[in-house]
C-alpha positions in Angstrom: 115.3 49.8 85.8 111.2 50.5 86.1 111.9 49.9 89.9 114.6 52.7 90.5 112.5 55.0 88.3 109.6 54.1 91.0 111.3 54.7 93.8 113.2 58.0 92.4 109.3 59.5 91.8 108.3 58.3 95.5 111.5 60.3 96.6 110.9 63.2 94.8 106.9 63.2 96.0 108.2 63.2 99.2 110.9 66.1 99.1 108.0 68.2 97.8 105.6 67.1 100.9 107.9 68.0 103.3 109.0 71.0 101.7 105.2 71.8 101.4 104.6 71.2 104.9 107.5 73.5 106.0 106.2 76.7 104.3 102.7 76.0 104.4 102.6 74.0 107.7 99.7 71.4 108.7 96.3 72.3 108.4 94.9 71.2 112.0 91.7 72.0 113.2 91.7 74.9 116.2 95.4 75.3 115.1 96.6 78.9 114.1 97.5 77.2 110.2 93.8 76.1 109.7 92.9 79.7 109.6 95.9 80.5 107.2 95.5 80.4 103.7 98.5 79.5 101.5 96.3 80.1 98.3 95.1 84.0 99.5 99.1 84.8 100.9 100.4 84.4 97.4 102.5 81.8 98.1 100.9 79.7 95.3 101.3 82.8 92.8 105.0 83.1 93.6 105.7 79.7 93.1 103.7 79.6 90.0 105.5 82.9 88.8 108.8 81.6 89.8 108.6 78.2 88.2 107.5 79.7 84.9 110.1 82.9 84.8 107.9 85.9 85.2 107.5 87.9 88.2 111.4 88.0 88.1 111.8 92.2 88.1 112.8 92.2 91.7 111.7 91.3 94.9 108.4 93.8 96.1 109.4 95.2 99.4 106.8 95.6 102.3 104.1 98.3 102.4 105.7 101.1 103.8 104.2 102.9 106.7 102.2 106.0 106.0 103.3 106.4 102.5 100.2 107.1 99.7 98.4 104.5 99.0 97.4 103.3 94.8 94.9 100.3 94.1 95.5 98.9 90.7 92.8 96.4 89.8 93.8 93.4 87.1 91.4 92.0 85.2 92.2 89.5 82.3 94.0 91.6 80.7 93.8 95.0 81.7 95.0 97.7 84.4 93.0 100.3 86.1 94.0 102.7 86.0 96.7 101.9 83.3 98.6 105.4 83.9 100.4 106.4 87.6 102.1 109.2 89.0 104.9 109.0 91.4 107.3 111.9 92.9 110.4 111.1 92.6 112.2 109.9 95.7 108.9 109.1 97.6 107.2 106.2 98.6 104.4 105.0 97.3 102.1 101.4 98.5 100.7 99.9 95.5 97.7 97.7 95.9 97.4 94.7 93.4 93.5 93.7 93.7 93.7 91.1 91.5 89.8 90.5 90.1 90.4 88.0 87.2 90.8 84.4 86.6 94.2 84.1 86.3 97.7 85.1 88.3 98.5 88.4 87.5 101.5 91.0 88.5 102.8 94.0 88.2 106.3 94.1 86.7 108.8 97.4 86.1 111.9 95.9 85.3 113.6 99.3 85.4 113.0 99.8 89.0 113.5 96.0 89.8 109.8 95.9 91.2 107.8 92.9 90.8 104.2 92.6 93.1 102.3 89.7 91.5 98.3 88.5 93.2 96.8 85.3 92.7 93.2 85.2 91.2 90.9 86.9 93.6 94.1 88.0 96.0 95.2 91.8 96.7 99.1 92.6 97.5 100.9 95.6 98.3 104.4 96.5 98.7 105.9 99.6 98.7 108.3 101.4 95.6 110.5 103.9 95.6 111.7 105.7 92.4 115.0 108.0 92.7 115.3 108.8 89.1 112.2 111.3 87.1 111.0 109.0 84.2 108.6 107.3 82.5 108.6 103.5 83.1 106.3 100.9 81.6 104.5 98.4 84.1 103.2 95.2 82.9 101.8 91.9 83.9 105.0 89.8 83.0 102.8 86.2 82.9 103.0 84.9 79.6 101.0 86.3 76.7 99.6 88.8 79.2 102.0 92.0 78.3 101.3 90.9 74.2 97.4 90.9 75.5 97.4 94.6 76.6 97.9 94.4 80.0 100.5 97.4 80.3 101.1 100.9 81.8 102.8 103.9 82.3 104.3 104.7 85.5 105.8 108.9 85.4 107.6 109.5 88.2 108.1 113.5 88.6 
């Protein structure tokens, strides 16, 4: 029974290589994936987010072209600025400059808008908001929201 147990964990180690491999692809010298890095793309914060259920508000759609642009800088455990302004039905590129130690996002479940940043990443994507409100954002990691790491979002 320790055998088939064995070989199971060899299986599964090797299902995650190659899955590994296929997103992140080899890291060659000269070729165009030794300049890419999975860790700066957020790759590794999605996956981390994903496999512990936060970061689940919705997917973050691409920066939109031209729109106003906000930076929000996270820090364990804080927002700056902590209060934003939208108009409603415009477009606006938020900026997640992530400066802390941990994986951080931004997460208004309201709007379906989830844009989380590994430690020492920044990501953008753009949001939309149709409906005038006030919507709390927070990072959705957990302990983080509970930690202070929350906002208010009007959108006008």
């Amino acid at each position: 029974m320790g055998s088939k147990r064995m070989g199971l964990s060899f299986v599964v180690v090797g299902v995650v290589g190659l899955v590994s491999l296929s997103v992140i692809g080899p890291a060659v010298p000269g070729s165009a994936n030794a300049a890419r890095s999975w860790m700066a793309s957020g790759w590794m914060s999605s996956m981390h987010a994903g496999m512990h259920g936060y970061g689940s508000g919705g997917a973050a759609p691409p920066p939109s072209l031209g729109a106003e642009e906000v930076t929000i800088v996270a820090r364990d455990f804080s927002f700056s600025p902590s209060e934003l302004r939208i108009s409603a039905g415009g477009t606006m590129n938020f900026v997640l400059d992530n400066e802390g130690s941990l994986p951080h996002d931004i997460t208004i479940p309201e709007l379906g808008f989830s844009l989380p940043a590994a430690p020492g990443a920044t990501a953008s994507a753009a949001l939309s908001a149709a409906r005038t409100g006030t919507y709390e954002f927070f990072c959705s990691v957990p302990g983080h929201r509970e930690a202070g790491m929350t906002g208010l979002l009007g959108v006008t």
